[in-house]
C-alpha positions in Angstrom: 9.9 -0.8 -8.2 9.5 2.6 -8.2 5.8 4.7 -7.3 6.1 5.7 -10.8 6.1 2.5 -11.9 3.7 0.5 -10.0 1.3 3.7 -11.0 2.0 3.2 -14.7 0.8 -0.4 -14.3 -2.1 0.4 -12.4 -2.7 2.8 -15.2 -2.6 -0.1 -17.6 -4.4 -2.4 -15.8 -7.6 -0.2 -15.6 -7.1 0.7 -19.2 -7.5 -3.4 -20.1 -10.5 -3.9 -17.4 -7.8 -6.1 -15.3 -9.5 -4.9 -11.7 -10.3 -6.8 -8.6 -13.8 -7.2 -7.5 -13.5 -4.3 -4.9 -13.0 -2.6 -8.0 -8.7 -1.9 -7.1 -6.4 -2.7 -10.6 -5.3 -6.0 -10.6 -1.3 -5.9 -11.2 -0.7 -9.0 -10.2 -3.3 -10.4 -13.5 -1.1 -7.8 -15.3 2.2 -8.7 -14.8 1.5 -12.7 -14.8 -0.4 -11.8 -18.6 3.1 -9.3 -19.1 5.4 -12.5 -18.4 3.7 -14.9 -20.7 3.5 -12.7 -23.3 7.2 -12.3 -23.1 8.2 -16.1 -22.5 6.3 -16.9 -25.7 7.5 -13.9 -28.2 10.9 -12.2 -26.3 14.0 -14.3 -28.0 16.7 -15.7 -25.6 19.5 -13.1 -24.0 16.6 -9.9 -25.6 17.2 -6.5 -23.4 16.0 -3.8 -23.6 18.0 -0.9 -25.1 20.6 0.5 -21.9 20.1 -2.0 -19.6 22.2 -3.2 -17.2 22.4 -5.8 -14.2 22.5 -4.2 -10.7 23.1 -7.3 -8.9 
């Protein structure tokens, strides 16, 4: 993942109150609440717009 990345999810995470109690944002509690989200709404085989599999 790349620094801008992990920064926009910390981002996020302190903008929904998702924070650690020393106060750090809690990705982890982000990205678990990101995956369920998407396992209940994203239909089978969705991508996003120009992805592609770098395998």
């Amino acid at each position: 993942m790349a620094d801008e990345q992990v920064e926009a999810l910390d981002e996020r995470a302190v903008a929904e109150d998702l924070l650690t109690k020393a106060g750090e944002p809690n990705r982890s509690e982000l990205l678990r609440i990101m995956i369920e989200y998407a396992k209940e709404n994203m239909p089978d085989g969705w991508r996003p717009d120009g992805w592609a599999y770098i395998g």
